[in-house]
Backbone as CSV, one residue per row, in Angstrom:
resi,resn,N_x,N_y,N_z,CA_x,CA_y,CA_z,C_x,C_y,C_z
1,UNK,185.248,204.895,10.181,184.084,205.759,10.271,183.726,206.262,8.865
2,UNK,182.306,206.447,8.271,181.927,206.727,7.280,181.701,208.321,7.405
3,UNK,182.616,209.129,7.121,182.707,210.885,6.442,181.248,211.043,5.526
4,UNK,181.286,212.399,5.665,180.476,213.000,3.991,180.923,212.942,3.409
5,UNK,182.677,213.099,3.624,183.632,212.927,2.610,183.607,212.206,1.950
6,UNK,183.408,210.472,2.412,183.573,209.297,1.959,182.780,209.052,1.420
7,UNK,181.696,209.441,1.487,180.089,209.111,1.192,180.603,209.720,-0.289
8,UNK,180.556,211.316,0.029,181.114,212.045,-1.769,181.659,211.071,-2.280
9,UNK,182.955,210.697,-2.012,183.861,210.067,-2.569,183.031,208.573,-3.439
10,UNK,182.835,207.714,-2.640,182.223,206.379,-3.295,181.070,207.052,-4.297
11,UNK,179.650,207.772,-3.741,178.692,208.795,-4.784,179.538,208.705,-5.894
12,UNK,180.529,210.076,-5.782,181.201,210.121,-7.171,181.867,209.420,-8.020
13,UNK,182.396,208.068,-7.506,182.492,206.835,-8.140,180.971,206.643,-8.589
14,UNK,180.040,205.771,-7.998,179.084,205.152,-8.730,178.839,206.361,-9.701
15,UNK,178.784,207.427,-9.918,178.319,208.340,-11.071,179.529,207.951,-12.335
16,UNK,180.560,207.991,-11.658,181.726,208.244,-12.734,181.358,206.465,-13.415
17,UNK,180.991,205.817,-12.993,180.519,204.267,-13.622,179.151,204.436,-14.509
18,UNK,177.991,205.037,-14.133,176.640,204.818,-14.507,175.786,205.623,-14.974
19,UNK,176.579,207.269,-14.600,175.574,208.576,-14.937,176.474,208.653,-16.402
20,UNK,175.446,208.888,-17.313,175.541,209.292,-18.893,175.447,210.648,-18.500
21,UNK,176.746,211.148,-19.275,176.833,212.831,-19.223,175.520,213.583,-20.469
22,UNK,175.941,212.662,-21.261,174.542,213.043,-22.112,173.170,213.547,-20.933
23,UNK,173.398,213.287,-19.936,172.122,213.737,-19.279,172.195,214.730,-18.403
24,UNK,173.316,215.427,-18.418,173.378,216.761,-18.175,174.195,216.121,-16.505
25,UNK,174.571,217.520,-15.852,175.242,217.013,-13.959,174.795,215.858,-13.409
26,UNK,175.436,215.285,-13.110,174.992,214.328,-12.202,174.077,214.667,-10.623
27,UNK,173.311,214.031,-9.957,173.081,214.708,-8.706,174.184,214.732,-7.665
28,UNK,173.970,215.463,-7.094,175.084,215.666,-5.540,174.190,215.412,-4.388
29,UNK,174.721,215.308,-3.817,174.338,215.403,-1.911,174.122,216.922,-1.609
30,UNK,173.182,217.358,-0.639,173.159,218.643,-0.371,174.741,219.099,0.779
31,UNK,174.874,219.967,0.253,176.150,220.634,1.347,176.365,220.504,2.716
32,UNK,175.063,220.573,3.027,174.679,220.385,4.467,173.660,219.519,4.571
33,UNK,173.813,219.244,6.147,172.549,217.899,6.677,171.220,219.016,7.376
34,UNK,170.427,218.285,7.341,169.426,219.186,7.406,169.172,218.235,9.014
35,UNK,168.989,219.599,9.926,169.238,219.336,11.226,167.592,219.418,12.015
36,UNK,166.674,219.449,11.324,165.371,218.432,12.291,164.750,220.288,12.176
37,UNK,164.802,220.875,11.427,164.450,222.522,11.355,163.880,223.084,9.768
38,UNK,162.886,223.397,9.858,162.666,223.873,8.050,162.530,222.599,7.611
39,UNK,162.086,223.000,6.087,162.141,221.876,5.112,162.855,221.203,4.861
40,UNK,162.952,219.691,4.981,163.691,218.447,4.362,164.551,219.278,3.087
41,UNK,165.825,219.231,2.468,166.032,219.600,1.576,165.566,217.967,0.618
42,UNK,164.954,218.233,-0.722,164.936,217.525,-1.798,163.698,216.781,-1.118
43,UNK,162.944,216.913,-0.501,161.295,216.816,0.199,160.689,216.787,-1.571
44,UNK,160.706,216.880,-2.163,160.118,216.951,-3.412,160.291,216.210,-4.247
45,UNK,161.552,215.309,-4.506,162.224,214.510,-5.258,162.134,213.410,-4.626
46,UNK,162.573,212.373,-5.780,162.861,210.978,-5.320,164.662,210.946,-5.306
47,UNK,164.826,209.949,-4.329,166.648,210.131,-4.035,166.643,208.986,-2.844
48,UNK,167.717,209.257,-2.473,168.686,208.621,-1.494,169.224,209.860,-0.221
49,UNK,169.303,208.741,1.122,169.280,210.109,2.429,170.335,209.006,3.037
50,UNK,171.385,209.708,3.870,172.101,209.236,4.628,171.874,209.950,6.022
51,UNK,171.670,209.057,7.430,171.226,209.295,8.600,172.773,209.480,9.409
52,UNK,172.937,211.117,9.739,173.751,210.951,10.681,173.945,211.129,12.065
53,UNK,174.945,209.988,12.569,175.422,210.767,14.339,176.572,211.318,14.271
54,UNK,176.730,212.986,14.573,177.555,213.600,14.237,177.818,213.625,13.004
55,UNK,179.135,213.303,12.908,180.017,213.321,11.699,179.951,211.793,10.797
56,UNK,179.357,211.198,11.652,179.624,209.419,10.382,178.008,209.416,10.329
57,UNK,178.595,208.953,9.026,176.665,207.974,8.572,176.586,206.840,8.553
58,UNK,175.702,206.554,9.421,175.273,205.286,10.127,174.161,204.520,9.606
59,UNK,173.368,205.719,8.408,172.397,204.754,7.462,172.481,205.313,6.152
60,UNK,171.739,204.126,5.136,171.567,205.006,3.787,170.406,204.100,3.249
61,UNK,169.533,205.181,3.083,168.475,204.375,2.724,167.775,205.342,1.226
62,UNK,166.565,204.694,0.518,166.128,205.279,-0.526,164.592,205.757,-0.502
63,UNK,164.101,206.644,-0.983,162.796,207.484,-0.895,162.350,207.309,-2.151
64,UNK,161.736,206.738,-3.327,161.382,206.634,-4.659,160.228,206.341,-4.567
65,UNK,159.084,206.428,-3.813,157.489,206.846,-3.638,156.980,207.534,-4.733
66,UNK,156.193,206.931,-5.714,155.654,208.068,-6.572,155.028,209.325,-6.322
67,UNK,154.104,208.620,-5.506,153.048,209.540,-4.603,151.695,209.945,-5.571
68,UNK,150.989,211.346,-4.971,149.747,211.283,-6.219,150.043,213.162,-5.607
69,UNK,149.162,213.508,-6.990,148.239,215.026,-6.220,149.360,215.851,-6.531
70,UNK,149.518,216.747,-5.268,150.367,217.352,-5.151,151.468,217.247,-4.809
71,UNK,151.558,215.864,-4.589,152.615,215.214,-3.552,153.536,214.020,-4.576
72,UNK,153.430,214.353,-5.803,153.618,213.587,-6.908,155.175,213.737,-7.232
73,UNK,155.371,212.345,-6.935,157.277,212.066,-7.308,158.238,212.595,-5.552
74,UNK,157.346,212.758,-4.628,157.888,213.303,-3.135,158.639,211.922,-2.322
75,UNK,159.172,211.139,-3.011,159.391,210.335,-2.264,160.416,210.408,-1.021
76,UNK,161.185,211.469,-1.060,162.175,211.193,-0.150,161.131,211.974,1.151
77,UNK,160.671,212.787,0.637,159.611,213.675,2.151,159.069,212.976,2.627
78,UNK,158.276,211.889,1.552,157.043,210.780,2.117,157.799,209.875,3.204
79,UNK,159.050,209.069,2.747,159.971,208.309,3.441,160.393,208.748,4.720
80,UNK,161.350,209.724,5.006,162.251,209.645,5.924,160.907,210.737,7.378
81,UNK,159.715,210.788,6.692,158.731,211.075,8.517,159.061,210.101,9.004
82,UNK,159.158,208.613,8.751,159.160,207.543,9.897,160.672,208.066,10.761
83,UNK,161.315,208.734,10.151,162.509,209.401,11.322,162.368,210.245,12.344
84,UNK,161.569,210.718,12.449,161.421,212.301,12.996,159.435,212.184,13.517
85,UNK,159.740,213.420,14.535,158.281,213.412,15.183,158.264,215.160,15.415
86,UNK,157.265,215.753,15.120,157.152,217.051,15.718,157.633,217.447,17.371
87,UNK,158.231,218.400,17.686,158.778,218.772,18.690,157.524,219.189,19.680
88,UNK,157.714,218.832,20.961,156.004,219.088,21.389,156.624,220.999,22.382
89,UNK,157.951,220.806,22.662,158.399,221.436,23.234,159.515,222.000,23.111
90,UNK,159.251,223.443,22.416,160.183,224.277,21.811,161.119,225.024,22.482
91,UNK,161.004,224.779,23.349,161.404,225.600,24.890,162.592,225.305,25.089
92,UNK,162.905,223.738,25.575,163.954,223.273,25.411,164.869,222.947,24.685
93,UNK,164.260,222.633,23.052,164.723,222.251,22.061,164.330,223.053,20.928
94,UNK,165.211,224.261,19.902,164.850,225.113,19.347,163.925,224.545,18.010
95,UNK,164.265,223.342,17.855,164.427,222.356,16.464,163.308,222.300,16.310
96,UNK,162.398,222.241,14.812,160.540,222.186,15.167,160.519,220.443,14.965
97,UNK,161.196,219.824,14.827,161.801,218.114,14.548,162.413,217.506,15.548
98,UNK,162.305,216.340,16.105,162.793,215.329,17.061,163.038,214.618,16.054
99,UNK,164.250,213.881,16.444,164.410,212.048,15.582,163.033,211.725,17.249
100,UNK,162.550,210.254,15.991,162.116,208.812,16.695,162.745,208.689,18.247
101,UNK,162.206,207.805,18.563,162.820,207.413,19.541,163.750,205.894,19.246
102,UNK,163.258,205.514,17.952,164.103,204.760,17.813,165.502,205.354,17.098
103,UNK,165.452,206.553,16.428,166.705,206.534,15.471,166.891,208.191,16.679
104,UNK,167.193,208.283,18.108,166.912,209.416,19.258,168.643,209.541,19.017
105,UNK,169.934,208.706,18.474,170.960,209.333,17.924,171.210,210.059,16.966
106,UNK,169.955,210.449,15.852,170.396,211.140,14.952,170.655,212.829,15.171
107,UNK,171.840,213.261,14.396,171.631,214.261,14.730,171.698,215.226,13.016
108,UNK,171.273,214.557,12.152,171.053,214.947,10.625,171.212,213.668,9.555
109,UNK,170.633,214.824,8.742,170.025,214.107,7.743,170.392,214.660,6.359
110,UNK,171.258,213.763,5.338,171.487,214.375,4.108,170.661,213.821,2.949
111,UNK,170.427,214.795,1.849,169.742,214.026,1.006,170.393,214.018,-0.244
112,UNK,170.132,213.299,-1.533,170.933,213.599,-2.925,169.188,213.133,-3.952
113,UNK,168.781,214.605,-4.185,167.547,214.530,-5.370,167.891,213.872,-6.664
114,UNK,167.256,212.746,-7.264,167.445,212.575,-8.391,166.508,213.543,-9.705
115,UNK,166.649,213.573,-11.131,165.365,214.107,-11.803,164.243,212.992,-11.908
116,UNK,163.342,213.136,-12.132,162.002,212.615,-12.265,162.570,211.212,-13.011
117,UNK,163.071,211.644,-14.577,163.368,210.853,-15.537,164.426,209.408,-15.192
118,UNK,165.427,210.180,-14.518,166.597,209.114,-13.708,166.256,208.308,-12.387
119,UNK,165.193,208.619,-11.443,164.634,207.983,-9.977,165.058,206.786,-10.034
120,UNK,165.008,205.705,-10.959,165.528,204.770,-10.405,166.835,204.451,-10.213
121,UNK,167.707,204.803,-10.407,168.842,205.287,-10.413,169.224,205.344,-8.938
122,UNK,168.203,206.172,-7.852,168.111,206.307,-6.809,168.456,204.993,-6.109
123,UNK,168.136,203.644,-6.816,167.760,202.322,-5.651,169.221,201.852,-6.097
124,UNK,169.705,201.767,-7.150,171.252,201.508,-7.364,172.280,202.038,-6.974
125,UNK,172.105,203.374,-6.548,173.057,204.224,-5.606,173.024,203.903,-4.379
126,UNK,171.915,203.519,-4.028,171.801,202.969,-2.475,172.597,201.907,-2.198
127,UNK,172.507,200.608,-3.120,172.866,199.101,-3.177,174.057,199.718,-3.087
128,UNK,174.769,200.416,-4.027,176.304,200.571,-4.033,176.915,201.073,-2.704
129,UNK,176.144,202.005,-2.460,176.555,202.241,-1.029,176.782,201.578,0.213
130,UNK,175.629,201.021,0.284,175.358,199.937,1.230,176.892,199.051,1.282
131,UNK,176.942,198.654,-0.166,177.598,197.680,-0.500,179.292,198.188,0.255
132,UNK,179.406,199.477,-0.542,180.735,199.696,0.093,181.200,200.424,1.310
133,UNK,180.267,201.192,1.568,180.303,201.818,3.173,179.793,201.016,4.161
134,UNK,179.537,200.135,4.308,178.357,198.990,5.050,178.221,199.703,6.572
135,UNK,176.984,200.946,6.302,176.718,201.796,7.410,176.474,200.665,8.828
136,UNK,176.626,201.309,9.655,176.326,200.145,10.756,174.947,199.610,11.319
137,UNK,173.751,200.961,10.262,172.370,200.577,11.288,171.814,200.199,9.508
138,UNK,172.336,199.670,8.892,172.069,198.839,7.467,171.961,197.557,7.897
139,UNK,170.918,197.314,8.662,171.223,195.334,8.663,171.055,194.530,7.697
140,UNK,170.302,194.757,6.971,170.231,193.344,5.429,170.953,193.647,4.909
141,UNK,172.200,194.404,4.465,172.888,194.532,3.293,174.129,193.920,4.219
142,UNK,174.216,193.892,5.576,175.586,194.607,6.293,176.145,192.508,6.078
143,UNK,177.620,192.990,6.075,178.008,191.694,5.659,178.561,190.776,6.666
C-alpha cells in the first residue's frame, strides 16, 4: 500500500537527487489532504496531487496549466475540477465537494506547490513517482 509516508519518503528522494539548494526549500506536500471542503490547498500553483482512498494513494498526477488573467500559473486548481462536482445536497453530506462519479472512491486529495520559476520540475516528480510507487489507478505508467 502506498502511505503519505511513502509518498514523503520517495518526494524526498527525488529532491535529495534534483532540487539545487541554491534555490532555497524544496517544496513539500501539504500536511493534510484536502477533503472536498474550502479551497484546494496550492489552487494557485503549478504542482503535483496525489488522489486518495483513505490512507493509500491510488493516483499521482500533474497540474502545470499556465492559464491567463487572474488565473495565471493555477494549474493544479484548473486540473484536478475534472475530480470533483459541487455538492447539490448539503444535508446529507456536510462537504461543499463530491468526487466524480468516476473517481466516487476518493476520499482526499494532496497537493505539493511548486514556485513559478521551478514548474517544470512538477512533470519529473510525477514520472518519478509513477515510476516508483506505481499507484494502481496510473494506467500508462503502471508496469
Amino acid at each position: 500500500m502506498i502511505t503519505k509516508d511513502l509518498l514523503n519518503s520517495v518526494t524526498n528522494d527525488f529532491f535529495s537527487r534534483y532540487w539545487n539548494p541554491k534555490n532555497g526549500d524544496n517544496p513539500t506536500w501539504e500536511k493534510s489532504e484536502w477533503n472536498f471542503n474550502g479551497t484546494i490547498p496550492n489552487h494557485d500553483k503549478q504542482g503535483c496531487y496525489a488522489l486518495l482512498k483513505n490512507d493509500e494513494v491510488i493516483y499521482i498526477g500533474v497540474g502545470i496549466s499556465k492559464g491567463s488573467g487572474i488565473y495565471k500559473n493555477h494549474g493544479l486548481g484548473f486540473r484536478l475540477k475534472r475530480y470533483f462536482k459541487a455538492n447539490k445536497n448539503l444535508q446529507l453530506n456536510p462537504n461543499k465537494y463530491l468526487p466524480t462519479e468516476k473517481w466516487q472512491e476518493l476520499t482526499g486529495i494532496l497537493t505539493i506547490g511548486f514556485p513559478n520559476e521551478h514548474f517544470c520540475l512538477a512533470s519529473a516528480l510525477e514520472i518519478y513517482l509513477i515510476n516508483y510507487l506505481n499507484p494502481s489507478r496510473n494506467k500508462s505508467f503502471n508496469k
